[in-house]
N, C-alpha and C positions, 0 to 999 in steps of 0.2 A: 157240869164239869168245865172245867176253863180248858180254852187249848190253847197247846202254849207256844204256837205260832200262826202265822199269817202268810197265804198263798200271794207269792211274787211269779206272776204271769211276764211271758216274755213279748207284748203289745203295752209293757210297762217301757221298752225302751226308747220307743217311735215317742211317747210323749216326755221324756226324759233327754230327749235329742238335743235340746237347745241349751242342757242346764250344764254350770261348769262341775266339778270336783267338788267345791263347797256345798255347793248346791243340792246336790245328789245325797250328800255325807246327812247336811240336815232333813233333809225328804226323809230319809230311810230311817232317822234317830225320829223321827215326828210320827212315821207308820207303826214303828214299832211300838212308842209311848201309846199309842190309840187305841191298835191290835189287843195292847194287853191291859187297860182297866178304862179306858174311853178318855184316854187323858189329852188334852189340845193342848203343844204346844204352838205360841203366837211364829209365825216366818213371817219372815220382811223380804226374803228375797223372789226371785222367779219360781222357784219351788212352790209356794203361794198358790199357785198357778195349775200344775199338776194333784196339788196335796186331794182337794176335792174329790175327783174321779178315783184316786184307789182307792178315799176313804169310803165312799160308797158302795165300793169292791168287796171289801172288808165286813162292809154293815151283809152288805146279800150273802158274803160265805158264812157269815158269822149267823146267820138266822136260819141256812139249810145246816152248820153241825149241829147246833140244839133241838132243830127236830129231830134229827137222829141222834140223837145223846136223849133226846126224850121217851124214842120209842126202844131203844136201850134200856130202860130205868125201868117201862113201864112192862117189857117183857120179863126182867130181875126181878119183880113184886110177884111178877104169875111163879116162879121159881124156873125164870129161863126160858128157852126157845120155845114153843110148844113142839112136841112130834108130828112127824107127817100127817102118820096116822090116827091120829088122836084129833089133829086139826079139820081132817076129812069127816071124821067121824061125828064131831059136834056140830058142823057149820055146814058141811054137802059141801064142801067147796076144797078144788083140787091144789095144789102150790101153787101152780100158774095166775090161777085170780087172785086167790089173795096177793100177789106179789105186784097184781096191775094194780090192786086198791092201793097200799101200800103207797105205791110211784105218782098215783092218782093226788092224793093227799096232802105227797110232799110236792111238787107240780105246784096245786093252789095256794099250799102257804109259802112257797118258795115268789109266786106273780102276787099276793100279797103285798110279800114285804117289799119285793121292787116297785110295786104303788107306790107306799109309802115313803119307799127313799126318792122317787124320781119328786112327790111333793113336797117330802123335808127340804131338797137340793133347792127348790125353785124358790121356798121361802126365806132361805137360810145362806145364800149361796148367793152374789152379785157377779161373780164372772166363772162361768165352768170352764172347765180348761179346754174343751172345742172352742170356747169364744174368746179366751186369750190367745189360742194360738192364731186361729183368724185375726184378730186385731195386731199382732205382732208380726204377722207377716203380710198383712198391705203394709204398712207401717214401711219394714225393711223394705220391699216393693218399689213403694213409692221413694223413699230415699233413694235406692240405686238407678233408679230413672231419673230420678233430677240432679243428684249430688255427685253419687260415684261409690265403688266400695264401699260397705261400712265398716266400721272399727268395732273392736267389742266395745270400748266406753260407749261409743254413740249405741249398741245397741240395748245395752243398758239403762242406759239412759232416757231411750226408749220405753221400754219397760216397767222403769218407773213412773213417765209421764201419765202414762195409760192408766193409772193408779186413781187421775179423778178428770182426765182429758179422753174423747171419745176418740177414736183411733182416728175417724173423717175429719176432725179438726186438725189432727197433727200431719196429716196426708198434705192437706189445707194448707196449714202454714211450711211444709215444705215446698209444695210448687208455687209457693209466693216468692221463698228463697230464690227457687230459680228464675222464675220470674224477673227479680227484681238483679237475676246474674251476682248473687251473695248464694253461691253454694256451700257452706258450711254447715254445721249443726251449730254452731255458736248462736249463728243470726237466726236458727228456727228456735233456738232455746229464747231469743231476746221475743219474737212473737209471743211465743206459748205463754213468757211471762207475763207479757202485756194484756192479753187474754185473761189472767186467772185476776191482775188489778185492777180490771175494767168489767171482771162478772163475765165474760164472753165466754162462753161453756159448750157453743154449738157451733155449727158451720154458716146455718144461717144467719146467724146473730153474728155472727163474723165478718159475711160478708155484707148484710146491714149496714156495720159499719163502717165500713170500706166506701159505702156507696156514699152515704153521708158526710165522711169526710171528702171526698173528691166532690160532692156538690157544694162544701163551704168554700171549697178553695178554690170554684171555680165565679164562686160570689164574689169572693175578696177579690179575682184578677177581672174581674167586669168592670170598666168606665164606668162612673157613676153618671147620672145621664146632667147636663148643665140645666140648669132653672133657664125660664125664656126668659131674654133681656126686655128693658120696659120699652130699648129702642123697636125691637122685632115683634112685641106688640102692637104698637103703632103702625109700623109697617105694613101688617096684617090687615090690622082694620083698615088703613089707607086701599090697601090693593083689594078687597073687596067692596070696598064702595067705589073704586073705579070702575070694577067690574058690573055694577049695579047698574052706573050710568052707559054701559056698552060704548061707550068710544066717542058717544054723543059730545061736540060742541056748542058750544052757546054763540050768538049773536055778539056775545058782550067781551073786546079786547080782555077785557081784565081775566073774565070766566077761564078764556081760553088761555090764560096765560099761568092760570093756578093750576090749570089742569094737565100743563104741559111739565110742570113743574113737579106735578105731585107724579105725573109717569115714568119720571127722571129720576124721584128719590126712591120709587117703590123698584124700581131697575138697576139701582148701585146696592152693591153687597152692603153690607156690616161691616166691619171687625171682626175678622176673626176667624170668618167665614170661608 
């Protein structure tokens, strides 16, 4: 038997906190589509976000009414309840047990199907809405620490990022903003862009590149070093070979006049110098 609606729990509002008017309107036209023959329709908005966790709600209510819509059916075929006494009489067994079996029964098929749905979610499912809500609020977090109020655009906007950007990236390229005293969202939106045409997808990979470029541009502003001149070659070899001779003079005017000579030239600068 189909039923022909679906339990709205009031710990649906705490997750429904953040969403506007529109928001909400398509959530509930999407629960409802689902509740009544598994129909998905596609949301684009933050809704997106919460739609998971009820729909899951929905699959766990929707597997405890058919067991009892089953044992409904299957009492209808015996022609109804059984009697007390009649129950006692074939079984030895008082109302009180069978009613534990009963509970016993629906218990295991009820942690079943929640197996099932916590596995379908995990394979089926890229952000549940514990983890978008966590991601959207470091997200705001870190904006009002570095920036200042947020606006609804910016936090929308937000929202959307987080669509294929890791929330520690956008955290990232916000304290870069302040960093660099560009508190805006413009200038974190100009990052994040530069990020998704450059492949950068991570924090690491982020700041990677940060490093790399600060060590090119610390390449380009380094003096390239001067090649030795062929005069300061000479000079070299000149002043170790006087070094050679330790200070020694010769007997011979001429000797000592080359070598007064050569201690003269090896003791005037260059050019340059």
């Amino acid at each position: 038997m189909l039923r022909p609606y679906f339990c709205a729990y009031h710990s649906y509002l705490e997750n429904m906190e953040l969403l506007n008017s529109e928001e909400r309107g398509r959530l509930f036209t999407a629960l409802l589509e689902y509740s009544k023959d598994g129909t998905l329709i596609p949301l684009t908005g933050n809704e997106r976000f919460v739609f998971p966790g009820i729909r899951s709600q929905i699959d766990r209510d929707k597997a405890q009414w058919e067991q009892i819509d089953n044992v409904k059916t299957a009492n209808g075929r015996k022609g109804g309840r059984p009697k007390k006494a009649e129950t006692e009489k074939a079984n030895g067994l008082d109302e009180n047990l069978k009613n534990q079996q009963v509970i016993s029964v629906s218990k295991k098929s009820l942690e079943k199907e929640k197996k099932k749905d916590k596995e379908k979610d995990k394979d089926n499912i890229s952000y549940s809405t514990a983890t978008a809500e966590n991601d959207i609020s470091a997200c705001v977090q870190a904006y009002e620490q570095n920036i200042g109020p947020i606006a609804r655009a910016a936090f929308d906007d937000i929202s959307r990022q987080l669509a294929d950007l890791p929330a520690d990236l956008i955290c990232e390229a916000i304290s870069e903003a302040a960093l660099n005293n560009k508190r805006s969202w413009n200038y974190v939106k100009a990052i994040l862009k530069r990020c998704r045409e450059q492949n950068i997808l991570s924090v690491d990979a982020y700041r990677a590149e940060k490093e790399n470029h600060a060590a090119a541009a610390a390449a380009r502003a380094a003096p390239a070093a001067r090649p030795q001149s062929k005069q300061a070659a000479v000079r070299e070899r000149l002043k170790k070979r006087l070094e050679e001779m330790g200070g020694t003079q010769s007997d011979d005017p001429a000797d000592n006049r080359i070598y007064v000579e050569a201690t003269e030239l090896v003791a005037e600068p260059l050019p340059g110098e």
